[in-house]
N, C-alpha and C positions, 0 to 999 in steps of 0.2 A: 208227594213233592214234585213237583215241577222242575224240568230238565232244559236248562239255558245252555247250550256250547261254546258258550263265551266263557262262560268260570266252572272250574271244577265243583261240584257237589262236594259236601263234607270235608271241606281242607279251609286251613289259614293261605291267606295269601298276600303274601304281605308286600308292601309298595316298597321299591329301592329305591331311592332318589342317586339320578347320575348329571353330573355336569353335562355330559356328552350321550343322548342315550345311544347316536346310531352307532359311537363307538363303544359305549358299555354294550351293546346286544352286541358285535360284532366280536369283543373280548369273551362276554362270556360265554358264547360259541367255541371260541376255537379254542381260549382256557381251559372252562370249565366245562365242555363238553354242554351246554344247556342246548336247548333245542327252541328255536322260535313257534309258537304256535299262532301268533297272529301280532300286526303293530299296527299302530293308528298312526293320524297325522299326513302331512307330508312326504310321502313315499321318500322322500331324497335327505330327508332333515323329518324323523320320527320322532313325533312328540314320546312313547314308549310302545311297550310291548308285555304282547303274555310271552314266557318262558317257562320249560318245562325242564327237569332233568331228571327218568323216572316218571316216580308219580309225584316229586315236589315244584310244587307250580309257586311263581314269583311275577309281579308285573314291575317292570323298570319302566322309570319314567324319569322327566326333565324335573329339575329343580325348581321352583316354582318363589317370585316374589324374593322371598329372607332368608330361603330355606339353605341352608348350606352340606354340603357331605363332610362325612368323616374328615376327610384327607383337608379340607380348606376350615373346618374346626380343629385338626389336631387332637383329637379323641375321638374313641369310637364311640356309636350311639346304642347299638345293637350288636349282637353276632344271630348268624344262621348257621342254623344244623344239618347238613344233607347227608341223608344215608345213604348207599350208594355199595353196590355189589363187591369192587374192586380196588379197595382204600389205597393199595399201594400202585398198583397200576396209572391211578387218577396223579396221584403224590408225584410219580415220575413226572407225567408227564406237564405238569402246572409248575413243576420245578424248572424242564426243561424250557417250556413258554415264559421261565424269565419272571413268574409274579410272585412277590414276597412273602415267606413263606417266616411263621411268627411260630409254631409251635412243631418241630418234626414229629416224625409218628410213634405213637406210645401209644399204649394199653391203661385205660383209666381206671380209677379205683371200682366204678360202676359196671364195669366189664365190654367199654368201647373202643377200638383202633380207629385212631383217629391224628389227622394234625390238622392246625390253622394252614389260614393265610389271607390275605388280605386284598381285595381285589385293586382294578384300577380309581376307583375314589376311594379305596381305603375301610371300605367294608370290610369287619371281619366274618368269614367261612369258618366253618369246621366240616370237615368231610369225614366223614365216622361209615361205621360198620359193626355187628355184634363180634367179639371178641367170646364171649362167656355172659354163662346165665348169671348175675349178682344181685340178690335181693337186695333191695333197699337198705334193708336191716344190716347189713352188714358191713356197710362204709358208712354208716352213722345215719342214715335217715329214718324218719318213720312215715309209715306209709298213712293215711289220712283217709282215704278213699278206696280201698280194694275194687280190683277191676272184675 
């Protein structure tokens, strides 16, 4: 396989669409802790960016033509899951940075500590962590595929 340093190897990386990207990169820096790895465009006015938090990589970009966010459709279109060492740590301080926070922290049937929140166009987060081992089988799934 051939090794590009513009996009991670073996991962999803999915496109955010933001009204504002240099202020969505800007928020999810100092929110959500993500990390810039590189942006395009316009140095002063960035068409988007890779972002990293960890090893989960996202590239934010401008809206484009029709395309609308969350927050200007009023429904969400997606959530993203980021796992993340420190769920309560993170919890404080995205609470304390003021972004709306849609599910406080709880222990899911699946064995995750986690809570929502919703960023500045209205994406919703989940920031998780393993809690405990819970088989599939035993909150009602079955597994299809063993790993």
């Amino acid at each position: 396989m051939l090794y590009n340093s513009s996009v991670p190897t073996d991962s999803i990386l999915p496109h955010v669409i933001y009204r504002n990207p240099a202020e969505a990169i800007a928020w999810l820096t100092s929110v959500f802790g993500f990390v810039e790895h590189y942006r395009y465009g316009d140095p002063a006015s960035p068409s988007g960016a890779q972002m990293r938090a960890g090893q989960a990589w996202i590239m934010v970009r401008g809206a484009r033509d029709s395309e609308r966010t969350p927050a200007e459709l009023g429904y969400g279109t997606q959530s993203l899951t980021i796992f993340i060492d420190d769920v309560t740590k993170h919890y404080a301080h995205t609470q304390a940075a003021g972004a709306k926070i849609v599910e406080e922290p709880h222990v899911t049937e699946y064995g995750e500590f986690q809570y929502a929140v919703l960023d500045l166009d209205g994406h919703h987060w989940l920031f998780s962590c393993h809690a405990r081992d819970a088989a599939p089988e035993s909150w009602g799934a079955k597994v299809t595929n063993p790993l």
